[in-house]
C-alpha positions as CSV (number, residue, x, y, z in Angstrom):
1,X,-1.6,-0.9,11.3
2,X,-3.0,-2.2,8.3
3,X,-5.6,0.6,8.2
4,X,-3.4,3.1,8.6
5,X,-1.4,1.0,5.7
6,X,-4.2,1.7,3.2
7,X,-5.2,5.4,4.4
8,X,-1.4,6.3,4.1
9,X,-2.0,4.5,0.5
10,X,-4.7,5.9,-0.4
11,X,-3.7,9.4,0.1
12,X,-0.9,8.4,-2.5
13,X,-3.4,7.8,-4.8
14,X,-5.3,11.0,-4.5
15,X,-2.4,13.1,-4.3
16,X,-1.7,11.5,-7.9
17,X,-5.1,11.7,-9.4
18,X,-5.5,15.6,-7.7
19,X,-2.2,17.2,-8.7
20,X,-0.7,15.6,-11.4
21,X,2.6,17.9,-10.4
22,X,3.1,17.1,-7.1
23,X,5.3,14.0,-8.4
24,X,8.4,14.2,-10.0
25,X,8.2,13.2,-13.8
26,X,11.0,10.7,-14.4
27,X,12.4,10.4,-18.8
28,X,13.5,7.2,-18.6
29,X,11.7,4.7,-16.2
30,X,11.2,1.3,-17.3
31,X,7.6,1.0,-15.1
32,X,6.8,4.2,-16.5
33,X,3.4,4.6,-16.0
34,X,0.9,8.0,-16.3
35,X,0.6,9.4,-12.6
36,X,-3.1,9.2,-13.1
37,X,-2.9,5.4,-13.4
38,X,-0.5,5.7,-10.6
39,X,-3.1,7.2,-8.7
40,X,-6.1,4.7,-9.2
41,X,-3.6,1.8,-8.1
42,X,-2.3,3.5,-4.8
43,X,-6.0,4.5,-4.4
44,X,-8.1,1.6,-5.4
45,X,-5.1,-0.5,-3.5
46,X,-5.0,1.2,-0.5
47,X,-9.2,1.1,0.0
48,X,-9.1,-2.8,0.1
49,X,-6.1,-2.6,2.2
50,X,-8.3,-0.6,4.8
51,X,-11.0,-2.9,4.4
52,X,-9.0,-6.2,5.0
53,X,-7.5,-4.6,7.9
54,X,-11.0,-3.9,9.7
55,X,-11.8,-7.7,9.1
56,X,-8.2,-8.2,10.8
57,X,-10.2,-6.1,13.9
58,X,-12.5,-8.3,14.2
59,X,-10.5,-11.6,14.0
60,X,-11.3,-13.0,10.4
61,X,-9.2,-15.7,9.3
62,X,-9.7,-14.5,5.7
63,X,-8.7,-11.2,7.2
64,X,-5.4,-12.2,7.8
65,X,-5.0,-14.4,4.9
66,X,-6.0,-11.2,2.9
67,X,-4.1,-8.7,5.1
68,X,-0.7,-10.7,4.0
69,X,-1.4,-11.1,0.3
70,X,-2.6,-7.3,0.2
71,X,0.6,-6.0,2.0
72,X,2.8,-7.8,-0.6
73,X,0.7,-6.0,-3.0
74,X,1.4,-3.1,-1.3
75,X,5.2,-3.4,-1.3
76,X,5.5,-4.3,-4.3
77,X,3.7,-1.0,-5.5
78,X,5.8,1.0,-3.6
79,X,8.9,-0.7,-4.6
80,X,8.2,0.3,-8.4
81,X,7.2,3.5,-7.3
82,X,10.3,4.6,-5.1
83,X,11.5,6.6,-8.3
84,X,8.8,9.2,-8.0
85,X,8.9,9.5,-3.9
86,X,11.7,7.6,-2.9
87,X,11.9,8.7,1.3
88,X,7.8,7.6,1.4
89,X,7.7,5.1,-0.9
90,X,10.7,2.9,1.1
91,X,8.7,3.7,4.7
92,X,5.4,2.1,2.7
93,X,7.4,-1.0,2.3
94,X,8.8,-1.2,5.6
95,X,5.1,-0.9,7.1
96,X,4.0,-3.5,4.8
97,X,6.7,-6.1,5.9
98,X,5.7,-5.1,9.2
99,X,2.1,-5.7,8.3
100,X,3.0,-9.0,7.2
101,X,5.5,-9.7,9.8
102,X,2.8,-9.4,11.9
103,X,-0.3,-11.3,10.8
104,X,1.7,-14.5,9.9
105,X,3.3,-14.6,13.8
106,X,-0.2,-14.0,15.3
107,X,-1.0,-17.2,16.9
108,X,-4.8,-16.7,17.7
109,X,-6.3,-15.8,21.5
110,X,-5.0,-18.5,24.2
């Protein structure tokens, strides 16, 4: 999940740094930020996010640690960007509290 976390992320970002238009420009936003920047966040966010989630794969403990600190990150992103998608932007935080959800119950191989 967490891969597909930071794919769906990072697809975000490029659609930001490709076509500035695609977004809706918002006048007054307080976390106004250029969609460009926008862009290298989601991007740049959503590539470590992918590679955390591999080292979940293969049963790093750093992985996990990682994987739950990341997907805060990732929420937290999304929740300051639910002005300019608000539909994809509120499903990216429910995937990352299910990210998380997930990796702190996981109670190892018995």
């Amino acid at each position: 999940m967490m891969i597909i976390l930071g794919a769906f992320h990072a697809i975000m970002g490029l659609t930001a740094l490709f076509d500035d238009e695609f977004y809706v420009r918002l006048p007054n936003y307080t976390f106004r930020l250029d969609l460009t920047t926008w862009g290298w966040i989601h991007l740049i966010l959503g590539i470590i996010v992918a590679a955390a989630g591999y080292a979940v794969l293969t049963g790093r403990l750093w992985g996990r640690t990682l994987g739950i600190i990341l997907a805060a990150a990732v929420a937290i992103a999304n929740f300051f960007f639910i002005p300019y998608t608000p539909f994809w932007s509120i499903l990216m935080v429910v995937l990352a509290v299910a990210v998380i959800w997930a990796l702190s119950r996981y109670e190892g191989a018995l």
